[in-house]
TORDORO-304775 format. One record per residue: x, y, z of N, C-alpha, C in turn; residue in three letters. Coordinates in steps of 0.2 Angstrom, whole numbers, plus 5000, padded with zeros to 4 digits. Last residue first. Layout:
<nodes>
XYZXYZXYZala/...
</nodes>
This chain:
<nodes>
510649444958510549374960510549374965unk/510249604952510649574957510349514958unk/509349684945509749664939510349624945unk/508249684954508149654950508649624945unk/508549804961508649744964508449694959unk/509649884952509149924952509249824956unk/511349994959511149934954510249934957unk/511750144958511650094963511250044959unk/511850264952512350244955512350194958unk/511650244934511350224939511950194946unk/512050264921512450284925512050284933unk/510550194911511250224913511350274918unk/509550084923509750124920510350154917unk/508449934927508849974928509050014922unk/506749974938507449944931508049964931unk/506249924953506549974948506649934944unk/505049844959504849854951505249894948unk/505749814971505749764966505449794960unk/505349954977506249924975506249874971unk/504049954976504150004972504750004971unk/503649844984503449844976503949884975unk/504149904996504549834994504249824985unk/502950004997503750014998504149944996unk/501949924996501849984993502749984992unk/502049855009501949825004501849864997unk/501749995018502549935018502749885012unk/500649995015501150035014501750005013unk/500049885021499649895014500349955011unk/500149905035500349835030500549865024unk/499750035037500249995038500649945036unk/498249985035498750055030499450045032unk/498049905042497849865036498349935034unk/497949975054498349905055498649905048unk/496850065052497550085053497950015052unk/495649975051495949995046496750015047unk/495849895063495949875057496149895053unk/495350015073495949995072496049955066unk/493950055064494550085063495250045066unk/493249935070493649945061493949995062unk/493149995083493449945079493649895074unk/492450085080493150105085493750055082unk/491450115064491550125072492350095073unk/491550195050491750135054491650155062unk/490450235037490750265041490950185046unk/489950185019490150165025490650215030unk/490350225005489550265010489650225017unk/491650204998490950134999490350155005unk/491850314996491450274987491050224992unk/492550415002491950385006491450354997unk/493750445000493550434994492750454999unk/495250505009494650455009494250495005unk/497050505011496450495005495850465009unk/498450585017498050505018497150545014unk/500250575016499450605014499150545013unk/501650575022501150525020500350565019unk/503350575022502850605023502250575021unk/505250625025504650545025503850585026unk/506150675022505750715022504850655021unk/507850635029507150605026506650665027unk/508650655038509050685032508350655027unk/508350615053508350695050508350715043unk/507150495048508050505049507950595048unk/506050375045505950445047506650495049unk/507150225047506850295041506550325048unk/508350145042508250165047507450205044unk/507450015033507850055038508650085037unk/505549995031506450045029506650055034unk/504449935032504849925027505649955026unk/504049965045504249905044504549875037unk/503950125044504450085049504750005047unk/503350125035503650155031504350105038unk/502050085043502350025036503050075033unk/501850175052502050125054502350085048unk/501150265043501950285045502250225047unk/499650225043500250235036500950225039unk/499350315054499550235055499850215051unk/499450415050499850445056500050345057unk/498550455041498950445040499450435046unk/497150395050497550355047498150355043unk/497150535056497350475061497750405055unk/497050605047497250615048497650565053unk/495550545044495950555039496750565043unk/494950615056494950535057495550545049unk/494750735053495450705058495350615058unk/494050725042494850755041495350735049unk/493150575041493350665043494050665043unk/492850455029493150495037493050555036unk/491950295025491950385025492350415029unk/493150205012492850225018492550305021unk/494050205003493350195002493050245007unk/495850265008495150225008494650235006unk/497750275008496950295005496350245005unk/499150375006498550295009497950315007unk/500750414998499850415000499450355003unk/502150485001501650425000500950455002unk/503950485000503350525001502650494997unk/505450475006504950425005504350485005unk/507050555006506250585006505950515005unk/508750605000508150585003507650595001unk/510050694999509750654994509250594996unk/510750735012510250775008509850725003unk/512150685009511650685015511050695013unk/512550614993512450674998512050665004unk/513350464991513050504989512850564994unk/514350354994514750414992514050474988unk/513650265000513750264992514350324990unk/513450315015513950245014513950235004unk/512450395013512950425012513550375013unk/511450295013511650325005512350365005unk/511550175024511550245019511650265016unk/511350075035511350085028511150125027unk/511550005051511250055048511650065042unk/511249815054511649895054511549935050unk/510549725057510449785059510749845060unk/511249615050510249655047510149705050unk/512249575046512349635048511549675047unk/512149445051512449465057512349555055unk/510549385043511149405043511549445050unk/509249265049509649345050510249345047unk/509749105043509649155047509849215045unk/508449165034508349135037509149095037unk/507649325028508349275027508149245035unk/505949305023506349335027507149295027unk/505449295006505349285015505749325017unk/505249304995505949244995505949255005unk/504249344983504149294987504949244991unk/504349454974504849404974504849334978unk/503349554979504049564977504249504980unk/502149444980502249524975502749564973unk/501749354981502649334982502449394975unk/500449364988500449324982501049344980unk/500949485000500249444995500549414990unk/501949515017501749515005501149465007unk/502049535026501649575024501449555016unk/503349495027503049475033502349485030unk/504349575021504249525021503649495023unk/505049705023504049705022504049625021unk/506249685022505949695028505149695028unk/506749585008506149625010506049655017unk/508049525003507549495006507349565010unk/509349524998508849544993508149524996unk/510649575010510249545006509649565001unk/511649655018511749635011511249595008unk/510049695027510749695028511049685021unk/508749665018508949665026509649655021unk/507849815010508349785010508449735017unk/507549955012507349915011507249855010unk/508750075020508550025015507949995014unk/508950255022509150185022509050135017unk/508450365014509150365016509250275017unk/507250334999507450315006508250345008unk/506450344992506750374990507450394998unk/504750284984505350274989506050294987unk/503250334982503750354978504450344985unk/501850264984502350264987502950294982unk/500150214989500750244983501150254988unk/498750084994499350124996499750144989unk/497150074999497550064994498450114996unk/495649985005496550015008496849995003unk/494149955006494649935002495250005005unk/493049845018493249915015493849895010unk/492449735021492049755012492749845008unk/492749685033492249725030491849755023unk/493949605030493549585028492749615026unk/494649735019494749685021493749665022unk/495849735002494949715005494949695011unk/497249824998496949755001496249775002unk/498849874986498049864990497549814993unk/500149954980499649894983499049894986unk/501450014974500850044975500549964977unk/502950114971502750074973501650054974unk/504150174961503650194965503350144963unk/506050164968505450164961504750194965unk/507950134971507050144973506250164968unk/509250014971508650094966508050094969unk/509849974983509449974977509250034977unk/510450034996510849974992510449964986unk/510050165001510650145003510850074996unk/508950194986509050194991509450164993unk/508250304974508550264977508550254984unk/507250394960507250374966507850324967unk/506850424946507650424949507750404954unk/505550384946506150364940506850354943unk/504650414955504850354957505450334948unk/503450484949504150514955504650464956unk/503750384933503350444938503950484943unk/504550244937504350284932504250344937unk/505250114940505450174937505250214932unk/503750054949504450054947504550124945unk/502150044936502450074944503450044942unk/501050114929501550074928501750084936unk/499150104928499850134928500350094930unk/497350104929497850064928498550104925unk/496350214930496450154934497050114935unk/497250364925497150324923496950244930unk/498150514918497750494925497350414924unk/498650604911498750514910498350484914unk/498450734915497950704909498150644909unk/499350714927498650714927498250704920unk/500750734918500350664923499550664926unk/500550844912500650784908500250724913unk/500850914923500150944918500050874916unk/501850884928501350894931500750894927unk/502850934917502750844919502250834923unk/502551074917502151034912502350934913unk/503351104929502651124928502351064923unk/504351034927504050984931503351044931unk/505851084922505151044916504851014921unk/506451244925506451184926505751134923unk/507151364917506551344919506551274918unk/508651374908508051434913507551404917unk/509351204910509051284906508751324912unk/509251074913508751084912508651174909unk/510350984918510651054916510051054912unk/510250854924510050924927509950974926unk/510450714918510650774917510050834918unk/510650594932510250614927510450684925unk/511350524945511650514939511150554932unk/510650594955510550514954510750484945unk/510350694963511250674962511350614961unk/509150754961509650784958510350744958unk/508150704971508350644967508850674962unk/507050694983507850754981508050674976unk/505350764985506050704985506450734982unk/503850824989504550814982505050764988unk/502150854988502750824991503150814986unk/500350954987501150934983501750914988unk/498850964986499350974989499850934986unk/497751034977498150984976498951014979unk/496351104972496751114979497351034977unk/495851224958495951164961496551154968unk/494851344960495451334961495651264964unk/493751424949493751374954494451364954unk/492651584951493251534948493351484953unk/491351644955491351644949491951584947unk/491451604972491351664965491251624959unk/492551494971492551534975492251614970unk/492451324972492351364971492251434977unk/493951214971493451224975493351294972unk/493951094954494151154961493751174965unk/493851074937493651044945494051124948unk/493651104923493251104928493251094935unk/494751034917494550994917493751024922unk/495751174917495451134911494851094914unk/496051124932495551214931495151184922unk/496851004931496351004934495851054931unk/497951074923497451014920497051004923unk/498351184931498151194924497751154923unk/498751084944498251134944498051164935unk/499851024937499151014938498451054939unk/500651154937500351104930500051074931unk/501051174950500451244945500051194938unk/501351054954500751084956500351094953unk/502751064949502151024945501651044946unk/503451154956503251164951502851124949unk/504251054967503551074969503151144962unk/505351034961504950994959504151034961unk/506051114965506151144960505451084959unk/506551064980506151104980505951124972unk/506750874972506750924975506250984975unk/506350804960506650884958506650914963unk/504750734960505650724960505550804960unk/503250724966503650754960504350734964unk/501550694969502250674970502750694966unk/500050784973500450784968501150744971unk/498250734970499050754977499450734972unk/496750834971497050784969497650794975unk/495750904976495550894969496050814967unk/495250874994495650904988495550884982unk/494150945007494250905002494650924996unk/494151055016493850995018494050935013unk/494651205022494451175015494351115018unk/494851265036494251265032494251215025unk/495751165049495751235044495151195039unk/495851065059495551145061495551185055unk/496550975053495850965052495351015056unk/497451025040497551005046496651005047unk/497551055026497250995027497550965035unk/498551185025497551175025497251095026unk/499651135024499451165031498551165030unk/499951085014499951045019499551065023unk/500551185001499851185003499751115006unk/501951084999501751134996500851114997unk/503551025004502951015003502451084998unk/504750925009504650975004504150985002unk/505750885024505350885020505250955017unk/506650815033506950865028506350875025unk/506150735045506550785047506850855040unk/504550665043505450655043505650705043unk/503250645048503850625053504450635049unk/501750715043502550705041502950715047unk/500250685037500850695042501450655041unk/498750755030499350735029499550725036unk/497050725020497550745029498150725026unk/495350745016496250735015496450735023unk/493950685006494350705010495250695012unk/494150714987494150664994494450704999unk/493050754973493450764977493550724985unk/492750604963492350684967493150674972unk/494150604960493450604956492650574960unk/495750634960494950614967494650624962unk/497450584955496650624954496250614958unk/499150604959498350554959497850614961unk/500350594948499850634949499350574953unk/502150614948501450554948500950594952unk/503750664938503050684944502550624942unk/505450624936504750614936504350634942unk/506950604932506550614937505850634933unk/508050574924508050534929507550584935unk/508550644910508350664917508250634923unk/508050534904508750584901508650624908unk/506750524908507050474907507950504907unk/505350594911506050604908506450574909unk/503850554916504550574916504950594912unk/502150554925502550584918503150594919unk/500850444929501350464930501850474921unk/499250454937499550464931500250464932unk/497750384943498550394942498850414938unk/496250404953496650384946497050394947unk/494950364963495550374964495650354955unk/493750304966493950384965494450414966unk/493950174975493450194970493450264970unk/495450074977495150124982494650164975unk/496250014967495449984970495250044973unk/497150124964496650134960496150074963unk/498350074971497850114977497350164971unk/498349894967498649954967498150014969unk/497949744965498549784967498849844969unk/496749754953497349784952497949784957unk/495949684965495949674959496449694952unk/496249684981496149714975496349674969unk/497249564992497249634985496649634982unk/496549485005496649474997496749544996unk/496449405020496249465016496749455010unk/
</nodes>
């Protein structure tokens, strides 16, 4: 099985991206658009999470399909972007209609990225309404990944964290795209090395192609944390999307978010941790009109797991680096 064309969870067909930052800030919102609206689901294993309108895409509640999904930094102060999106959405005609108005539905996740060396002293009113605004009009097939979007200030135990994204065909014809804004307590990392827990899973040496260390390090299994940087307990979150062509229902959606989690396991350790608000919205477009019997679906789950994992290892290899960055970016370390 092969990537996509782009690598990135723009193969998935009605899917776009935008990502809006501040650089002087060290935080950033990433906007993914539905173009028609796609069925949704979330599920969230981490223990700190920050969300906004989750609850309507359990698969007993009525709405059915969202306009978009919002990723923002800024912590609780981030779940502002929303309302910007929703602006640029309401602009743009979309939402679900009700009467006479339509109310775009775009569920929102944030990450704690406040103690990442960027100036916070933003005034009265925090900038993530209009970097939400911004990031949906850049909406785009093709976007940057690394330190950009939600993925500016991101970190983790031993490298900068960034936002991640990749994709695969399998052989059915479905296509599995994954996003990722990585913002890990643990790592990504094995032990003091620059070799990938997602190793196993790369395509074409998409981060770095260096495998697995061979041998293990004596310390691959010891737990790495941010709070081992002298940084907050609290200063957490991986929060991500999956997403497929394919047609589902909100609980079949909802099953493949739940197998997405798996590649969060195989890429970072420790993760789902009390001090993570690890969480994963899962996208289906239904662009390739195909429904899957029992056993494409396990495939697919298998494929969102990979496909994530491989989302998470891009988004540590494409940080840059930056001023007063507490944690060297994997790129600027030999």
């Amino acid at each position: 099985m092969l990537p996509g064309p782009r690598n990135l969870i723009t193969d998935v067909a009605g899917l776009s991206v935008g990502n809006a930052e501040d650089h002087r800030l060290k935080s950033g919102v990433t906007a993914i658009v539905c173009d028609p609206p796609a069925t949704a689901a979330v599920q969230v294993l981490g223990g700190a999470p920050g969300t906004r309108e989750t609850d309507l895409l359990e698969p007993h509640n009525t709405v059915q399909t969202v306009d978009g999904i919002i990723l923002s930094g800024g912590s609780a102060f981030g779940l502002d972007a929303a309302s910007g999106a929703q602006a640029a959405l309401r602009e743009m005609g979309r939402g679900f209609v009700i009467g006479p108005h339509r109310v775009p539905i775009v569920p929102t996740a944030i990450l704690f990225d406040l103690i990442n060396g960027g100036d916070k002293d933003w005034g009265q009113f925090p900038p993530y309404r209009e970097l939400g605004y911004e990031a949906v009009q850049k909406a785009d097939a093709d976007f940057a990944t690394g330190s950009v979007g939600a993925g500016t200030g991101a970190l983790t135990a031993t490298f900068k964290g960034g936002l991640g994204s990749a994709s695969i065909v399998l052989p059915n014809g479905i296509t599995v795209g994954a996003l990722v804004a990585v913002n890990a307590l643990g790592s990504a990392t094995v032990g003091s090395t620059r070799h990938f827990w997602a190793a196993p899973h790369e395509k074409q040496d998409e981060f770095g192609g260096l495998g697995l260390p061979h041998p293990m390090p004596a310390n691959a299994s010891e737990v790495r944390t941010k709070m081992g940087a002298n940084l907050s307990a609290a200063a957490n979150t991986t929060i991500a999307v999956i997403a497929t062509d394919a047609v589902l229902t909100k609980a079949e959606a909802k099953r493949l978010a739940i197998a997405a989690h798996d590649g969060f396991s195989r890429a970072i350790w420790p993760a789902h941790t009390p001090l993570d608000g690890d969480l994963i919205f899962a996208l289906a477009t239904g662009a390739s009109g195909r429904t899957l019997e029992l056993a494409d679906f396990l495939e697919l789950g298998a494929a969102a797991a990979a496909t994530m994992a491989r989302a998470i290892a891009r988004g540590v290899h494409d940080a840059t680096p930056a001023e007063n960055d507490p944690v060297p970016s994997w790129s600027s370390r030999d």
